[in-house]
MDTraj code that builds the backbone (N, CA, C; nanometers):
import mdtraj as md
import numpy as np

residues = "UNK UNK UNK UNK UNK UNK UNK UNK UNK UNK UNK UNK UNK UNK UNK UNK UNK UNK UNK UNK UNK UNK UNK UNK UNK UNK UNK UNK UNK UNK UNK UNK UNK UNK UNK UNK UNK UNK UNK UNK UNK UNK UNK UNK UNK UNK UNK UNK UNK UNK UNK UNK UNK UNK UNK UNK UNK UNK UNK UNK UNK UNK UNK UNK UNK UNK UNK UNK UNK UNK UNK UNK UNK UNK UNK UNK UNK UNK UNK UNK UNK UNK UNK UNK UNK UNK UNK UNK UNK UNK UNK UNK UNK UNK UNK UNK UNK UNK UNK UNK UNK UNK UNK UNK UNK UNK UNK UNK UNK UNK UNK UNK UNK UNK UNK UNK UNK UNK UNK UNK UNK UNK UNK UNK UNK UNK UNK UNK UNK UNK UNK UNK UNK UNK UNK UNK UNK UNK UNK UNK UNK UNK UNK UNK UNK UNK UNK UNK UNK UNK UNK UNK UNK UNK UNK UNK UNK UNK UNK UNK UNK UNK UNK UNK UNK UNK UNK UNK UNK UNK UNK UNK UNK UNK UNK UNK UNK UNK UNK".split()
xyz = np.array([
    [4.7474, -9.1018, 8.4532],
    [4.8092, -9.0223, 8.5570],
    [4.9242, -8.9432, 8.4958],
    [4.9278, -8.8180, 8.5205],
    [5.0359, -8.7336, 8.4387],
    [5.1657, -8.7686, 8.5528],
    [5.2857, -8.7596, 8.4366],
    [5.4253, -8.7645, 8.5144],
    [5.4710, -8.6661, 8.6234],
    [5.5238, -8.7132, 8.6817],
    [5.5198, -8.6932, 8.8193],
    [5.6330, -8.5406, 8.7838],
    [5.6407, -8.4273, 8.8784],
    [5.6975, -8.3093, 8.8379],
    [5.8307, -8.2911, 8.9696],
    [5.9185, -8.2340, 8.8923],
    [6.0527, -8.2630, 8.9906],
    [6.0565, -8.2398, 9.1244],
    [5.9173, -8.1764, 9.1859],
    [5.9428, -8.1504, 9.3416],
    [5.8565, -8.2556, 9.3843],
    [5.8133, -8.3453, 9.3135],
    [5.7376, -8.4957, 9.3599],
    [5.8652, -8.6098, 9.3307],
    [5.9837, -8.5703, 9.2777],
    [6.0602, -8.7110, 9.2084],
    [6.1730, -8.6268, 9.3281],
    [6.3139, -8.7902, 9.3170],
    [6.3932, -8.7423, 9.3387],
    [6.5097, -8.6815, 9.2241],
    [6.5634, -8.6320, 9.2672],
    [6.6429, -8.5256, 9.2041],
    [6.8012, -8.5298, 9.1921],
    [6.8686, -8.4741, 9.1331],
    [6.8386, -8.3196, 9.1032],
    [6.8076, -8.2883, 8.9962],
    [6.7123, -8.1785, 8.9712],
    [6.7231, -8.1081, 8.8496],
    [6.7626, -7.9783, 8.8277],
    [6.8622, -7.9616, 8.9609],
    [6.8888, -7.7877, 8.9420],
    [6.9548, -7.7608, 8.7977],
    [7.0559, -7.8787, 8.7486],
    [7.0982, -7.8216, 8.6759],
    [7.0603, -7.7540, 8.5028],
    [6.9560, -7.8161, 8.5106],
    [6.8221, -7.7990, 8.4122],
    [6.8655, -7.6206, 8.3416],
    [6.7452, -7.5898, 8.4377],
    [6.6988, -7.4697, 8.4178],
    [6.6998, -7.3701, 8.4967],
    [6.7691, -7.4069, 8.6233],
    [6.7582, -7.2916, 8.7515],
    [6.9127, -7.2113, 8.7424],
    [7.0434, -7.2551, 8.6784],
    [7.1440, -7.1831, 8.7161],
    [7.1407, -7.0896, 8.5629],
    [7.1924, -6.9627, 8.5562],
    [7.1881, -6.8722, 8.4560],
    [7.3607, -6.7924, 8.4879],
    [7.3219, -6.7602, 8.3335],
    [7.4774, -6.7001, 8.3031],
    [7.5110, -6.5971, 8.4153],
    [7.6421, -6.6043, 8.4698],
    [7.6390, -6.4621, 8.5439],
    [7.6174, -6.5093, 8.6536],
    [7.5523, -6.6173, 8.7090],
    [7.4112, -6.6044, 8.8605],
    [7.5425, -6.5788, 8.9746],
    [7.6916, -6.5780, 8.9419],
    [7.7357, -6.5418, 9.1164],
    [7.8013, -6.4072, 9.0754],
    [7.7681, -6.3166, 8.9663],
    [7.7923, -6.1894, 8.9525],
    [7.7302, -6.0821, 8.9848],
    [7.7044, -6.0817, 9.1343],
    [7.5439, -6.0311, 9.2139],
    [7.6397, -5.8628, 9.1902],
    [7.7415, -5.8336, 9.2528],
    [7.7982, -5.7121, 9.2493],
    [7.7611, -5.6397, 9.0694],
    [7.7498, -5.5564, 9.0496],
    [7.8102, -5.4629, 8.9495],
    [7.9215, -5.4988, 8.8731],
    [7.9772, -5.5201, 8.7663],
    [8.0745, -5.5568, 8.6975],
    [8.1881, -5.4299, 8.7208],
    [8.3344, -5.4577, 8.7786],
    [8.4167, -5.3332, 8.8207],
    [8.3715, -5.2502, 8.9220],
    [8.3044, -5.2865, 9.0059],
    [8.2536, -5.2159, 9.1552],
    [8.3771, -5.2328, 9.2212],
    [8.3956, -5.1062, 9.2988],
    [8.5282, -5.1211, 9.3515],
    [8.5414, -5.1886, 9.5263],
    [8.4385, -5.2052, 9.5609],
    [8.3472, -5.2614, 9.6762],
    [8.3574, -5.4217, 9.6557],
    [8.3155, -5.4697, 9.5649],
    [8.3536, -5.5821, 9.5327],
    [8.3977, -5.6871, 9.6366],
    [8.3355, -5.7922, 9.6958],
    [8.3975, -5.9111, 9.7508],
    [8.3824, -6.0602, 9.6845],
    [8.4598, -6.1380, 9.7514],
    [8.4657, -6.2829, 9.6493],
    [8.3704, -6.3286, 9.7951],
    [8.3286, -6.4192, 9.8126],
    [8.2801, -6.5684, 9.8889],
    [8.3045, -6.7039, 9.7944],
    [8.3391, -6.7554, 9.8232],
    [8.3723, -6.8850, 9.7995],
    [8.3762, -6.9953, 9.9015],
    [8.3460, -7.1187, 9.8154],
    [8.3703, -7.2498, 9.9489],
    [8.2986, -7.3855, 9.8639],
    [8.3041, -7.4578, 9.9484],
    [8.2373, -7.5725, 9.9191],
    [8.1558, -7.6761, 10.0209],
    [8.0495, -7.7477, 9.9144],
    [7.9443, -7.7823, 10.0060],
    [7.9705, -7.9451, 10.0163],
    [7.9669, -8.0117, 10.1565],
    [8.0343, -8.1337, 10.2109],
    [7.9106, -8.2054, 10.2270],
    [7.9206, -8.2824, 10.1803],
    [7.7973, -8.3901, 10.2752],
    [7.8924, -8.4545, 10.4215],
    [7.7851, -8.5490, 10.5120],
    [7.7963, -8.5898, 10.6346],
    [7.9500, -8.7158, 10.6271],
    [7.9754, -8.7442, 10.5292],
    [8.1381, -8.8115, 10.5264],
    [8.2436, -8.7318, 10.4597],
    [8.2262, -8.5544, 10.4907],
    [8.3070, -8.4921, 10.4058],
    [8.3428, -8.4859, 10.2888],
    [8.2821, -8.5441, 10.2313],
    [8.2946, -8.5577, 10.0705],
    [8.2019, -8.4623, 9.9560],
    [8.2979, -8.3741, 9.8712],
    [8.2108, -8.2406, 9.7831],
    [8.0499, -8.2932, 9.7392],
    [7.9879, -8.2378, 9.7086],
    [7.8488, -8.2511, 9.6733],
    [7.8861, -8.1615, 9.5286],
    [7.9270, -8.2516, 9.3706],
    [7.9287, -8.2073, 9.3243],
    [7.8060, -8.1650, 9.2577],
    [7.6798, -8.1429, 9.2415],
    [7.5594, -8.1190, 9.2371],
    [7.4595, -8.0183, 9.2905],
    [7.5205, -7.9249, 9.3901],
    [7.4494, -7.8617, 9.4391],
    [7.4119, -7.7702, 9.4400],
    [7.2748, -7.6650, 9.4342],
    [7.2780, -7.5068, 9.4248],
    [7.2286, -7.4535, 9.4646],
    [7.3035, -7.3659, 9.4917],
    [7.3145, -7.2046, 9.6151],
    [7.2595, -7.1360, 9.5785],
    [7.1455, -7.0733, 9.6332],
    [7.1208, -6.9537, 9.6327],
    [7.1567, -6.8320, 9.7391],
    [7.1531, -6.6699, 9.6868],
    [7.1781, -6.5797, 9.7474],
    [7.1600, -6.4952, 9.7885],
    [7.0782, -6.4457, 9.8718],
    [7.0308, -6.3023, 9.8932],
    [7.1043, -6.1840, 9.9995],
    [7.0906, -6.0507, 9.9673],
    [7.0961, -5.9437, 10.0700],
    [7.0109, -5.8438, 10.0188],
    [7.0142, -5.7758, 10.1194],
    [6.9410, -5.6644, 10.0615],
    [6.9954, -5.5664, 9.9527],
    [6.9006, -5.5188, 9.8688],
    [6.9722, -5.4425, 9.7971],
    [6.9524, -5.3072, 9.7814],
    [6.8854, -5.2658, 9.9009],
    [6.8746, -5.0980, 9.9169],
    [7.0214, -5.0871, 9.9320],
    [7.0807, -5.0713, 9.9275],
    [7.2549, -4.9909, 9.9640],
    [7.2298, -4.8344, 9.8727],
    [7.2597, -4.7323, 9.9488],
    [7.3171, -4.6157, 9.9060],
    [7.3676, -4.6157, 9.7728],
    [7.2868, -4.5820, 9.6550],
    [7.3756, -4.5254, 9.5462],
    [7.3517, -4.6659, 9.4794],
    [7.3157, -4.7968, 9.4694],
    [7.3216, -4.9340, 9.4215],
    [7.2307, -4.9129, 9.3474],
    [7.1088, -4.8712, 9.3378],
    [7.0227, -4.9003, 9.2794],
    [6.9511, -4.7590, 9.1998],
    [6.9407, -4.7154, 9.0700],
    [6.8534, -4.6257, 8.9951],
    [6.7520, -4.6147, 9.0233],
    [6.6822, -4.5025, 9.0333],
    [6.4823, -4.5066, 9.0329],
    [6.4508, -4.6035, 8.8535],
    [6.3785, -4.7118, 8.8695],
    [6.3118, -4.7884, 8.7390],
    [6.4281, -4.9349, 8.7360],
    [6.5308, -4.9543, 8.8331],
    [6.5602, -5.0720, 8.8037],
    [6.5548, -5.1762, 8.8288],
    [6.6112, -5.2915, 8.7365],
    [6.5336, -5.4329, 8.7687],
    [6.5360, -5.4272, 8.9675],
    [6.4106, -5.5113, 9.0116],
    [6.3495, -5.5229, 9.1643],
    [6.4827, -5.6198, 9.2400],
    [6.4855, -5.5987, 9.3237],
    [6.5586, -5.7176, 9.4234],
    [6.5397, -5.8292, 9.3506],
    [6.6160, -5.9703, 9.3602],
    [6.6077, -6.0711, 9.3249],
    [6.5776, -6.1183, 9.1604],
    [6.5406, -5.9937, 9.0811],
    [6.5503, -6.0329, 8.9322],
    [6.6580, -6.0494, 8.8507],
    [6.6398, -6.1678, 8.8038],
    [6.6995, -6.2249, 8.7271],
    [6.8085, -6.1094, 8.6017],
    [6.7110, -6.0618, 8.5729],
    [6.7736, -5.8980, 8.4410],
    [6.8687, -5.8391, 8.5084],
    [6.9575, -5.8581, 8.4747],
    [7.1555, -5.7477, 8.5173],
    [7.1103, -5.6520, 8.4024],
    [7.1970, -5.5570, 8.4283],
    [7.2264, -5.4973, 8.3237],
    [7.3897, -5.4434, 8.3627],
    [7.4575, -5.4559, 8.4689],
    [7.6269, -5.4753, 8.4712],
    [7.6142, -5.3398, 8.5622],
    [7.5075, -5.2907, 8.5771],
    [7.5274, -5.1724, 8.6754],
    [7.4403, -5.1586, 8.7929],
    [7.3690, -5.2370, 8.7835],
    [7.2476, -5.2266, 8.9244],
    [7.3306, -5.3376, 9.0118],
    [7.2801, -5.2859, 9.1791],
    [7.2845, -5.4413, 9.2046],
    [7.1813, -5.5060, 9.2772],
    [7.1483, -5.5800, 9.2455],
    [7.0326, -5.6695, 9.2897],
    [6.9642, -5.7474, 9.3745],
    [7.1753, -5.7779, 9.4146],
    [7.1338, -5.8532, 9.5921],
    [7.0851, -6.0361, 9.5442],
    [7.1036, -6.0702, 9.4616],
    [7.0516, -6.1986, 9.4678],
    [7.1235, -6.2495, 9.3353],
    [7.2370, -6.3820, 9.3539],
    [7.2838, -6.4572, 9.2863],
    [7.2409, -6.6171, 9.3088],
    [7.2239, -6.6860, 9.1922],
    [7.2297, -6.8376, 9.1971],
    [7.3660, -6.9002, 9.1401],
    [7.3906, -7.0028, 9.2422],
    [7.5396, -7.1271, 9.1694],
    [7.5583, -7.2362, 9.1631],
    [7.5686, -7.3054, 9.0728],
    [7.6034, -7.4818, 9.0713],
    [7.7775, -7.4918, 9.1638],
    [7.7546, -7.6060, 9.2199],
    [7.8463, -7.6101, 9.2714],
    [7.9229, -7.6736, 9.1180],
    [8.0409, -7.6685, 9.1306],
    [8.1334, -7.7959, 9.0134],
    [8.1801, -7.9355, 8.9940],
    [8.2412, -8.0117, 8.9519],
    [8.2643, -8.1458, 8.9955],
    [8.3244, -8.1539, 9.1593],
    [8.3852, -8.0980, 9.2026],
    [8.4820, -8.0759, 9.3438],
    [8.4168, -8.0082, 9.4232],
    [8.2717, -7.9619, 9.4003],
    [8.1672, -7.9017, 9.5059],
    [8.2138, -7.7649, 9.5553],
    [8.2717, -7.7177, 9.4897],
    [8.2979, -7.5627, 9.4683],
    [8.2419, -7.4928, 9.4261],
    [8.2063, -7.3597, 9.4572],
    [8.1164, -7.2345, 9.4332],
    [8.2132, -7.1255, 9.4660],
    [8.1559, -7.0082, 9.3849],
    [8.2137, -6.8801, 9.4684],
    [8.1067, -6.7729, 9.3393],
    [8.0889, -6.6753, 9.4316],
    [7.9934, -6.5070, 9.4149],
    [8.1008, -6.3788, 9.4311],
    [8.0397, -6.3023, 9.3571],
    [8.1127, -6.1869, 9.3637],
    [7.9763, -6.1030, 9.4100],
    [8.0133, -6.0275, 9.5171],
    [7.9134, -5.9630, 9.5454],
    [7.9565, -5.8404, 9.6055],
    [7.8306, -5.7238, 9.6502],
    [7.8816, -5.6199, 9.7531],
    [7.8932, -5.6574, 9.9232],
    [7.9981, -5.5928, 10.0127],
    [7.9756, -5.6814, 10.1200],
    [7.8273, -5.6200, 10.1840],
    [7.7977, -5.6851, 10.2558],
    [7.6354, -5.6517, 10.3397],
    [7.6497, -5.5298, 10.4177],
    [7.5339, -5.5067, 10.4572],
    [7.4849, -5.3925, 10.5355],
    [7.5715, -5.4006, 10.6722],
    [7.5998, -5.3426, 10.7683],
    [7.6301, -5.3291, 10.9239],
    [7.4560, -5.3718, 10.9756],
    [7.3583, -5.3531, 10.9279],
    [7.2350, -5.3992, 10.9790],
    [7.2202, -5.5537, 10.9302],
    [7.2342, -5.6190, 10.8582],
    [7.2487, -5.7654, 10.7987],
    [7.3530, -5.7713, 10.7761],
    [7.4619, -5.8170, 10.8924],
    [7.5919, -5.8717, 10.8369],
    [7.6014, -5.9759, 10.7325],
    [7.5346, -5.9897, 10.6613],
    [7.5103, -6.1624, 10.6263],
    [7.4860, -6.1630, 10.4714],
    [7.5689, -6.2809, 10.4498],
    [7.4417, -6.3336, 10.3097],
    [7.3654, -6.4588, 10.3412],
    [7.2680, -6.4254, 10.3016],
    [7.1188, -6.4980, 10.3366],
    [7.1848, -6.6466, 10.1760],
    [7.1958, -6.7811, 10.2644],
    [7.2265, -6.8442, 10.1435],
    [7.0652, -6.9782, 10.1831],
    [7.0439, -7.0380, 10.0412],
    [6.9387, -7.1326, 10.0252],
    [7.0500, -7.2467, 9.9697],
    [7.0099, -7.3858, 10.0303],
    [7.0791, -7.4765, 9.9870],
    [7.0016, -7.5898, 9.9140],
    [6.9859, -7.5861, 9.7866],
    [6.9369, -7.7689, 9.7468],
    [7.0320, -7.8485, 9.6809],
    [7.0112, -7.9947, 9.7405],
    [7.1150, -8.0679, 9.6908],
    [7.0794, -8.2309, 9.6898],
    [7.1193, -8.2914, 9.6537],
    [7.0851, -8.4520, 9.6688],
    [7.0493, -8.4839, 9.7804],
    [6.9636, -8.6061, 9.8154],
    [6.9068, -8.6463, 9.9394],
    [6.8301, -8.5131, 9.9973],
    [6.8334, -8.4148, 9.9750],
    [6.7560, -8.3290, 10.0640],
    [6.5864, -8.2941, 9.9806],
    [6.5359, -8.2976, 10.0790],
    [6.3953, -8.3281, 10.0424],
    [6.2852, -8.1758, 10.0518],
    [6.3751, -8.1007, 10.1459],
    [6.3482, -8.0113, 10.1258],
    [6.5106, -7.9112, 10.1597],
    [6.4834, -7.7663, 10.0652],
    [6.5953, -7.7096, 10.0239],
    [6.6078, -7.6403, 10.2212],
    [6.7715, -7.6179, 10.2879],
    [6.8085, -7.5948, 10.4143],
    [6.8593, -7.4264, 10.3657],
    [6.8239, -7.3539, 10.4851],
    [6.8577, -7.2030, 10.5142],
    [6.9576, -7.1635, 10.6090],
    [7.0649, -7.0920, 10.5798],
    [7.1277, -7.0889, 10.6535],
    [7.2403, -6.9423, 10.6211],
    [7.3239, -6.8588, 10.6600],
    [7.3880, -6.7270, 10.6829],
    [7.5020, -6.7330, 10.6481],
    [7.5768, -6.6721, 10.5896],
    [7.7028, -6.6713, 10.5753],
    [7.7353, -6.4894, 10.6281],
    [7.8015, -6.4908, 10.7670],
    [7.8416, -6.3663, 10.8333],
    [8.0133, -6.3260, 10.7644],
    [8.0002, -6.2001, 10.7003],
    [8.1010, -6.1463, 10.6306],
    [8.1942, -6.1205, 10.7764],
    [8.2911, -6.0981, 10.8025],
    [8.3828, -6.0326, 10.8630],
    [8.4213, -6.0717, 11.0245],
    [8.3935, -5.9804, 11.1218],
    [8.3498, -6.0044, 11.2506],
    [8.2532, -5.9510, 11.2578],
    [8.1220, -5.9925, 11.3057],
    [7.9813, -5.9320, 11.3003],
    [8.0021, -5.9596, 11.4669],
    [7.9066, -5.8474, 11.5395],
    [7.8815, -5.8770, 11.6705],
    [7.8111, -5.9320, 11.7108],
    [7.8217, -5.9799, 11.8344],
    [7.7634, -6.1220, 11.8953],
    [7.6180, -6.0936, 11.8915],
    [7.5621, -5.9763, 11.9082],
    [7.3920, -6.0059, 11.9276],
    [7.3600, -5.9795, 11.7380],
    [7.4463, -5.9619, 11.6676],
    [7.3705, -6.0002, 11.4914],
    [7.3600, -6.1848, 11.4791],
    [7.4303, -6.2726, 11.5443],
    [7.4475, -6.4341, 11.5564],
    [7.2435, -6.4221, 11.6215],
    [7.1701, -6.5021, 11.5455],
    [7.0524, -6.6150, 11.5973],
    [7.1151, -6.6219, 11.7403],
    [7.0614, -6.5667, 11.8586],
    [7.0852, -6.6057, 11.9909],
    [7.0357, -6.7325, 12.0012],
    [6.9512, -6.8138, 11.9427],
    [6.9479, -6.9708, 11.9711],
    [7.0775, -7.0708, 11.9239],
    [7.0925, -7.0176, 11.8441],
    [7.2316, -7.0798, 11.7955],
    [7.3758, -7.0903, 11.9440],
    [7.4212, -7.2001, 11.9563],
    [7.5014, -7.2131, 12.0882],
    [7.6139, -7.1280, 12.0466],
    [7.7018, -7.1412, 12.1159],
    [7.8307, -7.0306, 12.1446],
    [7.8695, -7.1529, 12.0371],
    [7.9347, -7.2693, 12.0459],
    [8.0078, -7.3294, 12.0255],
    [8.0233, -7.3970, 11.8677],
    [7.8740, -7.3407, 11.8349],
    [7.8331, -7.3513, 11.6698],
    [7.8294, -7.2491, 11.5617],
    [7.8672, -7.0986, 11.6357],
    [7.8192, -7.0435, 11.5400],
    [7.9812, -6.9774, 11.4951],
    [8.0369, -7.0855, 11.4991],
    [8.1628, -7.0632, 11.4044],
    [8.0634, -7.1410, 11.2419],
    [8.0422, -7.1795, 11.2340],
    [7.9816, -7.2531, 11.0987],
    [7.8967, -7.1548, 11.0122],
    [7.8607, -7.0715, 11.0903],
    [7.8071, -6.9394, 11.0057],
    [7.8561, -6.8578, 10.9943],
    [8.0363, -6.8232, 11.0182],
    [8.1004, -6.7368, 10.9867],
    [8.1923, -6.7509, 10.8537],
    [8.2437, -6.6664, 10.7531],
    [8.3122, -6.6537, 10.6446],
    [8.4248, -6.5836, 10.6995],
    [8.5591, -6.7235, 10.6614],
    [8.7050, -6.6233, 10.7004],
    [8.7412, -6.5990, 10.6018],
    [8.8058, -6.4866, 10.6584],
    [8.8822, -6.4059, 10.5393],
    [9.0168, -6.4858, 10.4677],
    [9.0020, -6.5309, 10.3351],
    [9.0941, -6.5915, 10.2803],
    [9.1452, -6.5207, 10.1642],
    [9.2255, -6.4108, 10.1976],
    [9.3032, -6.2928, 10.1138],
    [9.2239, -6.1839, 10.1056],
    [9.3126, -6.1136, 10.0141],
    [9.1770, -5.9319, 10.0207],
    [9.0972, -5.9506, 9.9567],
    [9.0145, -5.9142, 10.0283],
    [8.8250, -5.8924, 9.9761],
    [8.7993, -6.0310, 9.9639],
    [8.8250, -6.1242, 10.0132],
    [8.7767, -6.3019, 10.0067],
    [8.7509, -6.3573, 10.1402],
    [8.6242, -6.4377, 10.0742],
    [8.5731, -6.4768, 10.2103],
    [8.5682, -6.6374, 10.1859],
    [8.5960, -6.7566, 10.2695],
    [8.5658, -6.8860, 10.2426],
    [8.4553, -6.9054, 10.3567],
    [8.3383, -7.0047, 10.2697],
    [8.2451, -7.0361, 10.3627],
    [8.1680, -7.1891, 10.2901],
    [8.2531, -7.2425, 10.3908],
    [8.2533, -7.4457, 10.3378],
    [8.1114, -7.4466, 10.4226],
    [8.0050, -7.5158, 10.3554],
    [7.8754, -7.5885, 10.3782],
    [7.9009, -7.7363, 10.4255],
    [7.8623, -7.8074, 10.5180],
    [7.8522, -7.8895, 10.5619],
    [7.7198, -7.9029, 10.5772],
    [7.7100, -8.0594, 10.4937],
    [7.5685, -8.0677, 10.5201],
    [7.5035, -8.1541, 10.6395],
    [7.5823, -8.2409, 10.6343],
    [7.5814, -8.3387, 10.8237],
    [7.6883, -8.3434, 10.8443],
    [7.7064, -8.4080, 11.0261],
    [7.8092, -8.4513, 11.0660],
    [7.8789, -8.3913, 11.1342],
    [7.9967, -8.3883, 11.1663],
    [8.0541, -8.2982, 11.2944],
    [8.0452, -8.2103, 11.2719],
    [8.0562, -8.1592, 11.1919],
    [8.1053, -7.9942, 11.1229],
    [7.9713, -7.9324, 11.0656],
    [7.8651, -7.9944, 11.0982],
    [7.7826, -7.9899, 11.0029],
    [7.7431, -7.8106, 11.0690],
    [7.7062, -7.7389, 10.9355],
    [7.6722, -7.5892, 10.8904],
    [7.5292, -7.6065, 11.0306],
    [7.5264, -7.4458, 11.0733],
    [7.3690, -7.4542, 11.1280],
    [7.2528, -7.4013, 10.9947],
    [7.2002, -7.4625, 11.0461],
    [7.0963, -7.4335, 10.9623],
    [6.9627, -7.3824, 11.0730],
    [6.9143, -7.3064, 10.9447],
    [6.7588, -7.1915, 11.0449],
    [6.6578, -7.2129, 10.9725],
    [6.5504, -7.2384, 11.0893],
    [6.3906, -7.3231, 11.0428],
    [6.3470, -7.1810, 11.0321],
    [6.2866, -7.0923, 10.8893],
    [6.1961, -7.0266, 10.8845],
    [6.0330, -7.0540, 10.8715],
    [6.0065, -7.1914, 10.8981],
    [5.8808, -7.2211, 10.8895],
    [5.7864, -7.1661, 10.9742],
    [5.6602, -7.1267, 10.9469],
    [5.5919, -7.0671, 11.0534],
    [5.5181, -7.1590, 11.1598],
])
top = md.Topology()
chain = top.add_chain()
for i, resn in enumerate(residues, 1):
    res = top.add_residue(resn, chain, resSeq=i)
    for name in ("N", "CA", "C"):
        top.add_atom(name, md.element.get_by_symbol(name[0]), res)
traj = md.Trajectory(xyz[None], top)
């Protein structure tokens, strides 16, 4: 019987082979647009998940972001001037992360984040809303009273904090894209 492969075992093995140099330098290097996100990811007794990794998406049509011939959405290849719209991050010993990115569209207030981390069996989806986004861009299933957990406050210029909770009171919403 061949050995069993890391999405049959438990884990983690993000730190293997999935995080790459750069992965929260989604912006352009010196873009003057430029925002930070930062935060950290909690498990259900508040305590950092030093182990965990984020992924990131937005779109990356933006005006002027992208050359005719360059690397596609979500590839891995920078070259310090495209932007791509998609960073990966290990959290650190203290379950800290942070991306430098462009802020989002007025049509996707959001960064689209992917979470895997210990105990989770399968990786959780969930938004991080830049700024004040208006009430009908919020998942209308999401209650009034939760969707503070998908918002990023502003913590200095151009910084956004957005703490992951993975259970528990505080716990982050998370969104079933399953079909």
């Amino acid at each position: 019987m061949p050995a069993p492969t890391p999405s049959q075992t438990v884990g983690p093995f993000y730190g293997y082979a999935l995080p790459f140099a750069g992965g929260g330098d989604i912006a352009p290097a010196g873009h003057l647009d430029t925002i930070t996100v930062h935060g950290c990811v909690r498990d259900g007794d508040g305590a950092p998940v030093p182990d965990a990794l984020l992924e990131f998406w937005q779109p990356a049509g933006r005006p002027g972001a992208q050359r005719p011939g360059a690397p596609s959405p979500g590839s891995l290849r920078r070259n310090g001037v495209d932007f791509t719209g998609f960073g990966r991050v290990a959290t650190d010993a203290d379950g800290r992360w942070v991306v430098r990115t462009l802020p989002p569209r007025a049509q996707t207030p959001y960064l689209s984040v992917c979470v895997f981390a210990r105990g989770l069996t399968h990786h959780l989806f969930t938004r991080a809303y830049i700024g004040e986004p208006p009430a009908e861009a919020l998942p209308p299933a999401v209650p009034q009273e939760r969707r503070g957990t998908l918002l990023a406050v502003p913590d200095g210029e151009r910084t956004y904090r957005f703490d992951i909770h993975l259970q528990g009171e505080k716990e982050t919403v998370f969104l079933d894209f399953r079909g």
